[in-house]
DRENTI-209015 format. One record per atom (N, C-alpha, C, O, CB): x, y, z; residue in one letter; residue number from 1; atom name. Coordinates in steps of 0.2 Angstrom, whole numbers, m for minus. Glycine has a CB too. Layout:
N
R     x     y     z aa   i at
R     X     Y     Z  A NUM CA
...
//
This chain:
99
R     x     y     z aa   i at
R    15   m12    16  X   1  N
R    19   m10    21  X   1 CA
R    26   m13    20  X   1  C
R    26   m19    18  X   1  O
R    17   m11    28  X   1 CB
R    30   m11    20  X   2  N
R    38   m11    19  X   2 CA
R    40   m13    27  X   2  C
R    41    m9    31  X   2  O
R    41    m4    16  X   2 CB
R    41   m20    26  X   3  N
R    43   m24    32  X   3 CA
R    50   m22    36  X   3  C
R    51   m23    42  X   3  O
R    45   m31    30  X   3 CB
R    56   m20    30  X   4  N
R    60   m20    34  X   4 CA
R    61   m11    35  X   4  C
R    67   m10    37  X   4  O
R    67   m25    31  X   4 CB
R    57    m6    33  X   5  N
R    57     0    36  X   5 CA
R    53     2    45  X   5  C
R    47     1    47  X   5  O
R    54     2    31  X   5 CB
R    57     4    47  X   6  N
R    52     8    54  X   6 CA
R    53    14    56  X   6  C
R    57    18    53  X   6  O
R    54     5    62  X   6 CB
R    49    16    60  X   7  N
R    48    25    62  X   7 CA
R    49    24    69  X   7  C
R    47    19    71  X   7  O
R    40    30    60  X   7 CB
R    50    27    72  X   8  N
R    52    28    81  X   8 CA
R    52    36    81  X   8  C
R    57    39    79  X   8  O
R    61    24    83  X   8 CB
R    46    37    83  X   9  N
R    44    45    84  X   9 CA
R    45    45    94  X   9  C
R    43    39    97  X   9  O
R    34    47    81  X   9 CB
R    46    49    97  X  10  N
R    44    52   104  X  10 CA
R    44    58   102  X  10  C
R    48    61    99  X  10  O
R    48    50   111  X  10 CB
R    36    61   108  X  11  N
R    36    67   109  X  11 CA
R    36    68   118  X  11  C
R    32    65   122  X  11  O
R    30    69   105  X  11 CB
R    42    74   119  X  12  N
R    40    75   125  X  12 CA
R    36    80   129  X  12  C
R    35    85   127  X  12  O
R    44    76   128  X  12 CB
R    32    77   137  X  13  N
R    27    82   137  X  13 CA
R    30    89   142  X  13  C
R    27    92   147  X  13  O
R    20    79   140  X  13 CB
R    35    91   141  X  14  N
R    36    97   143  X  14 CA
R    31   102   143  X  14  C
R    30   104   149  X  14  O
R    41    99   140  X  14 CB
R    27   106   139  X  15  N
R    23   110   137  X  15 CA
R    16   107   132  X  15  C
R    16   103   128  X  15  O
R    27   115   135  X  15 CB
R    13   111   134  X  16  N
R     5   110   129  X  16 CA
R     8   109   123  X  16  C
R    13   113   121  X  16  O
R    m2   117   128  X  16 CB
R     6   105   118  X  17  N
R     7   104   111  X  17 CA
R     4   109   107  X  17  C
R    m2   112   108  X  17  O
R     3    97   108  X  17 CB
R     8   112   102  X  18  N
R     8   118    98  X  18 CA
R     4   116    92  X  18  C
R     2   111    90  X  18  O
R    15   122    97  X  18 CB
R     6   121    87  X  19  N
R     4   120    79  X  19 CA
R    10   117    76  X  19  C
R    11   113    71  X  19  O
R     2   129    74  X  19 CB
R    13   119    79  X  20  N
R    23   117    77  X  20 CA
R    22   111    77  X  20  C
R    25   109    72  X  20  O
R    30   119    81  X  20 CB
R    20   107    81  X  21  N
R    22   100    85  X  21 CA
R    16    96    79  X  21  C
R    17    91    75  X  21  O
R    20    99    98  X  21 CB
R    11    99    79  X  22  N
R     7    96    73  X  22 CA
R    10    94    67  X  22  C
R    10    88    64  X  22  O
R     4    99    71  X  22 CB
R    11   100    65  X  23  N
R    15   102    59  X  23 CA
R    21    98    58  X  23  C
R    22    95    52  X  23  O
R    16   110    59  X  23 CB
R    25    98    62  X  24  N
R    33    96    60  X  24 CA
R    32    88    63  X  24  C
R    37    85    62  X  24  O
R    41   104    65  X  24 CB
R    27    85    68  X  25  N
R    29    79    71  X  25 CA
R    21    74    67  X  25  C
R    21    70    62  X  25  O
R    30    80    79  X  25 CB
R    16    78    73  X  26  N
R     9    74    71  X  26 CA
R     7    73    65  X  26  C
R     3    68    64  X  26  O
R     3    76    74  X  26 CB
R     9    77    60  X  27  N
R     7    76    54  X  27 CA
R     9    71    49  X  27  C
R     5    68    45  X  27  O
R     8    81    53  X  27 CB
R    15    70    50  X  28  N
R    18    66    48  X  28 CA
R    19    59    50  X  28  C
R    20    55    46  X  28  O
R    23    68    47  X  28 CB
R    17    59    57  X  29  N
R    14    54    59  X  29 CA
R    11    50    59  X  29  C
R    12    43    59  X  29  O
R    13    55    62  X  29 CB
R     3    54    57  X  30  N
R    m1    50    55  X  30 CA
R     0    47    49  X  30  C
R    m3    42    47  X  30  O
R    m6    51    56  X  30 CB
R     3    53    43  X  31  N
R     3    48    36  X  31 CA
R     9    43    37  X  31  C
R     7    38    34  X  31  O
R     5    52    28  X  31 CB
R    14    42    40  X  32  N
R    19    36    41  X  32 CA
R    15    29    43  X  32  C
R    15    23    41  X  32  O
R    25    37    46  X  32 CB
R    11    32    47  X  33  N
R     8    23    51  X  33 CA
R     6    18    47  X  33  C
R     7    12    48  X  33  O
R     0    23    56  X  33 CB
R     2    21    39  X  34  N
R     0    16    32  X  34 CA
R     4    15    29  X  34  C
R     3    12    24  X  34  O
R    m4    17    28  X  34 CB
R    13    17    30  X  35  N
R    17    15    25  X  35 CA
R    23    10    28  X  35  C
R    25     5    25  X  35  O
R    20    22    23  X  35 CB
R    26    13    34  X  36  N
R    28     8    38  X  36 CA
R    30     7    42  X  36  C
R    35     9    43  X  36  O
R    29     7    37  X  36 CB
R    29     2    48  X  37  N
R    31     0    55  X  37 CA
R    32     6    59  X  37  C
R    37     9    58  X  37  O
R    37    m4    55  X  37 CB
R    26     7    63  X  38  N
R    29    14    65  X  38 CA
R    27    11    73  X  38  C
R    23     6    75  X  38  O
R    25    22    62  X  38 CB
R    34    17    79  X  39  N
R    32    14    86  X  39 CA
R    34    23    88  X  39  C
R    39    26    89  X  39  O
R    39     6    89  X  39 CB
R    27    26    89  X  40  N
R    27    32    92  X  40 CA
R    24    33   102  X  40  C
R    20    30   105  X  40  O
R    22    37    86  X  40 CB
R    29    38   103  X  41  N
R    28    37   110  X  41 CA
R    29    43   114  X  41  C
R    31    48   110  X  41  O
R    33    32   113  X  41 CB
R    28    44   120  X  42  N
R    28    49   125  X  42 CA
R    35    48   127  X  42  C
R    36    43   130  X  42  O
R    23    48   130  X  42 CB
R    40    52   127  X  43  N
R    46    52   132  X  43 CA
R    44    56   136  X  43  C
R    46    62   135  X  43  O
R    52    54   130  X  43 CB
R    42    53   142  X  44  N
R    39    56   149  X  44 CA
R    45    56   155  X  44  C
R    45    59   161  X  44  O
R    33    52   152  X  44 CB
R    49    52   153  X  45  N
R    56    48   157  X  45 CA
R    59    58   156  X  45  C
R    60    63   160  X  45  O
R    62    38   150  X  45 CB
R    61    57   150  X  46  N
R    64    65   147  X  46 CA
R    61    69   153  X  46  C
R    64    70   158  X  46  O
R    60    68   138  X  46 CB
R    57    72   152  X  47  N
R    53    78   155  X  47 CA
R    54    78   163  X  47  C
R    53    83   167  X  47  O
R    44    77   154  X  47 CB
R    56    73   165  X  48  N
R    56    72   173  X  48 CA
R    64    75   175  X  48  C
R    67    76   180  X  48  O
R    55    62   177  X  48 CB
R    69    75   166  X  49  N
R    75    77   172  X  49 CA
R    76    84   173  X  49  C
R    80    88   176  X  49  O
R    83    75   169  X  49 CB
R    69    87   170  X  50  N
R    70    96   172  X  50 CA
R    64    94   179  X  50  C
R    60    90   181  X  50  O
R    65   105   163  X  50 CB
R    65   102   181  X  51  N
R    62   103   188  X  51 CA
R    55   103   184  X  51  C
R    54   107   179  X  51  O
R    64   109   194  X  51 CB
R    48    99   188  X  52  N
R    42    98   186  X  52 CA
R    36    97   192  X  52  C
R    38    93   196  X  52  O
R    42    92   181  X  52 CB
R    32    99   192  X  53  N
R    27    98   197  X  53 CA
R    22    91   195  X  53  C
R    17    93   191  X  53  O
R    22   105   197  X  53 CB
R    23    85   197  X  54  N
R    21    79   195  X  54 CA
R    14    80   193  X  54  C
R    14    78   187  X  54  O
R    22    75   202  X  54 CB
R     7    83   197  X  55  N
R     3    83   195  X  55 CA
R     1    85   187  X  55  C
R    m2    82   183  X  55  O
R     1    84   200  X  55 CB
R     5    93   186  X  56  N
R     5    96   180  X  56 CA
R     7    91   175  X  56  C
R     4    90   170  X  56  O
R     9   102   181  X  56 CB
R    13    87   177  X  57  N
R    14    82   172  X  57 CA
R    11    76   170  X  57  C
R    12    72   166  X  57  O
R    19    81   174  X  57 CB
R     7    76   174  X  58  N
R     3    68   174  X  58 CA
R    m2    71   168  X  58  C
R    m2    68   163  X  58  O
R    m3    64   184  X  58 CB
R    m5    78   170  X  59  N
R   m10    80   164  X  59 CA
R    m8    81   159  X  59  C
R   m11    81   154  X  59  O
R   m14    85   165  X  59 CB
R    m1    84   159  X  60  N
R     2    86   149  X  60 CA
R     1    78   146  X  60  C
R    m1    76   141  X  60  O
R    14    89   149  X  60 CB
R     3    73   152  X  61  N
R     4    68   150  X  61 CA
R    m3    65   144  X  61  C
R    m3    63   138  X  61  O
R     4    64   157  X  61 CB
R    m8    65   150  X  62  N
R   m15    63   146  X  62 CA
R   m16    68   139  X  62  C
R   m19    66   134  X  62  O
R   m22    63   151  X  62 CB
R   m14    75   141  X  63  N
R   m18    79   137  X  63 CA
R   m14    75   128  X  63  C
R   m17    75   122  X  63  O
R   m16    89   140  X  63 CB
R    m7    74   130  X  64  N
R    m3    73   124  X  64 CA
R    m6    67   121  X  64  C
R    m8    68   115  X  64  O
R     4    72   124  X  64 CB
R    m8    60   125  X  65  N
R   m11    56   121  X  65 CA
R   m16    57   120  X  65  C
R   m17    52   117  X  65  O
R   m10    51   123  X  65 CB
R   m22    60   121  X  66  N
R   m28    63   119  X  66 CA
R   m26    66   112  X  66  C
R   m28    63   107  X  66  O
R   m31    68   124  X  66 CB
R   m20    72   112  X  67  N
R   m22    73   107  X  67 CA
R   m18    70   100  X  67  C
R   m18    72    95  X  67  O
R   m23    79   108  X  67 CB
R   m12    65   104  X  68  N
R   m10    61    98  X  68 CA
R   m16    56    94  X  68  C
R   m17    56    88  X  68  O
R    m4    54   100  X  68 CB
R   m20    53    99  X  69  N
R   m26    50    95  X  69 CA
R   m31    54    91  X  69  C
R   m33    52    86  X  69  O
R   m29    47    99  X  69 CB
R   m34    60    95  X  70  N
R   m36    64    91  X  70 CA
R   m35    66    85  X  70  C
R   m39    68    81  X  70  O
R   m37    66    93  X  70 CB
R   m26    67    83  X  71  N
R   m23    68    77  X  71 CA
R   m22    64    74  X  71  C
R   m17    65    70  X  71  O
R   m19    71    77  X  71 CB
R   m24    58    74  X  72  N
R   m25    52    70  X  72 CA
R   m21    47    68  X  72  C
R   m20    44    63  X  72  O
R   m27    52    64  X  72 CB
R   m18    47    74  X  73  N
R   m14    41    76  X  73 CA
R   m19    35    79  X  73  C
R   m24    35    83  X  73  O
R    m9    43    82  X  73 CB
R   m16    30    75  X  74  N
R   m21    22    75  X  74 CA
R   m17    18    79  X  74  C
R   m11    17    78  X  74  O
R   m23    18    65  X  74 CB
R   m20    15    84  X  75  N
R   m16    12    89  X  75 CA
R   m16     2    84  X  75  C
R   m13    m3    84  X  75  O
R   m21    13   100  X  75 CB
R   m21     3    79  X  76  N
R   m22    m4    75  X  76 CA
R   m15    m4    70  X  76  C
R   m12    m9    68  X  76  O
R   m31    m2    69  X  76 CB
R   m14     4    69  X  77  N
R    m9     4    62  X  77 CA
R     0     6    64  X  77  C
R     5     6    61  X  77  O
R   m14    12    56  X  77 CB
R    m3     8    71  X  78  N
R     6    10    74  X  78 CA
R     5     8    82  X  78  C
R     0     6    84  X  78  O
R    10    20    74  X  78 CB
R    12     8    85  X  79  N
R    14     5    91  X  79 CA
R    14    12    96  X  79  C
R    19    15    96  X  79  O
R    21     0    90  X  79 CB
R     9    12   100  X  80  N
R     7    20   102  X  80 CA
R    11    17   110  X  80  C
R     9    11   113  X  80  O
R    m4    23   102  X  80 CB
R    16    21   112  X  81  N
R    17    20   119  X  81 CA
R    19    25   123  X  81  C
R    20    30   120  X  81  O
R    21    15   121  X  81 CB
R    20    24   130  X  82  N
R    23    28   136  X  82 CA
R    28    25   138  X  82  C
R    28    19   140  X  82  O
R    19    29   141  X  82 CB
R    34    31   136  X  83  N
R    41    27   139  X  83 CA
R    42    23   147  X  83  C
R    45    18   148  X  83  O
R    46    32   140  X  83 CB
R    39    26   151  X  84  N
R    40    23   160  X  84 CA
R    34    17   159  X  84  C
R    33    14   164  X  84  O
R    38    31   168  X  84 CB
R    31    17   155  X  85  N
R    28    10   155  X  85 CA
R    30     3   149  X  85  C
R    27    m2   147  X  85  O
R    20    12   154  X  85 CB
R    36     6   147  X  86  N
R    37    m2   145  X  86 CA
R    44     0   147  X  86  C
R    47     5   147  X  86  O
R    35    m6   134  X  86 CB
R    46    m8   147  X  87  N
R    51   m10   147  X  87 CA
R    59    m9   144  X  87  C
R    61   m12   139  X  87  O
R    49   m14   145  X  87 CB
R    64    m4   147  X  88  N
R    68    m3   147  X  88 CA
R    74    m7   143  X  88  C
R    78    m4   138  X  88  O
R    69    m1   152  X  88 CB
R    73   m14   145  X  89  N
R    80   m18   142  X  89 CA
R    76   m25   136  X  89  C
R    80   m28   132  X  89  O
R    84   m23   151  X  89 CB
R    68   m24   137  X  90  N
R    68   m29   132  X  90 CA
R    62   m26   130  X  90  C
R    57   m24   133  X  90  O
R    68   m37   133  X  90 CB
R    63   m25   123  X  91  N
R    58   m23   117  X  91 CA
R    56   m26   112  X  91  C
R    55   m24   106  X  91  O
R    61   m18   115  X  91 CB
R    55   m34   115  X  92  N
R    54   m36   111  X  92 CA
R    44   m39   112  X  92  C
R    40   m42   108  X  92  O
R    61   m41   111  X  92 CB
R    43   m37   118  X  93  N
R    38   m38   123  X  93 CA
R    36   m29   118  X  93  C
R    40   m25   116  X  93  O
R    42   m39   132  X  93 CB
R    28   m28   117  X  94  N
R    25   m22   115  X  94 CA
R    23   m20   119  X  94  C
R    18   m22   122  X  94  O
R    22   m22   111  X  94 CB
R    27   m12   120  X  95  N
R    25    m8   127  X  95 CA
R    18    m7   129  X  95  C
R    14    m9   125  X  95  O
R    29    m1   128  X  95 CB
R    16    m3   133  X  96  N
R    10    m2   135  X  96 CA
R     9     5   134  X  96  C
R    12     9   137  X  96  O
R     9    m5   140  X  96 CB
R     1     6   130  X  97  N
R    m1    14   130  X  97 CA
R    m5    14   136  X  97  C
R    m4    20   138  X  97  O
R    m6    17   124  X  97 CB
R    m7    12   138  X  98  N
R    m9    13   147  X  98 CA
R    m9    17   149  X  98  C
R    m4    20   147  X  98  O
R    m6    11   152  X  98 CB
R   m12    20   154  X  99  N
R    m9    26   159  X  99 CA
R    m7    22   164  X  99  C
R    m4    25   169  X  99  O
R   m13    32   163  X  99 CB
//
């Protein structure tokens, strides 16, 4: 792994994840994580500044990390997180995939 390379992916959950979002994001995703330093995440913060029904959002929420893991993102091999759960000003602290 190449130390001084990183990846900083977010996906937001506005809508159900498509073939596109595979294709053009998850995919590439998961081959980066063994190459290098990767920190992929939920921009959920994003999604809240359009009008949204909380509950509908809380499930895009899970449904997306279900199926980032299911599309073979390794929480061992990259830094899997949720934006409203870490830490805005210091990132030096490793946010949390949590719900």
């Amino acid at each position: 792994m190449h130390q001084d390379t990183r990846r900083l992916s977010l996906l937001t959950p506005s809508e159900h994840l498509t073939l596109g979002n595979y294709l053009g994001a998850l995919r590439p995703m998961t081959l980066h994580q063994h190459q290098v330093a990767c920190f992929f995440g939920i921009s959920d913060l994003h999604a809240m500044t359009a009008a949204h029904h909380p509950a509908t959002l809380r499930t895009l929420i899970t449904e997306m990390r279900t199926l980032m893991l299911a599309c073979g993102l390794d929480p061992t091999h990259a830094t899997l997180f949720r934006r409203t759960r870490s830490s805005p000003t210091c990132w030096s602290a490793p946010p949390t995939w949590a719900s």
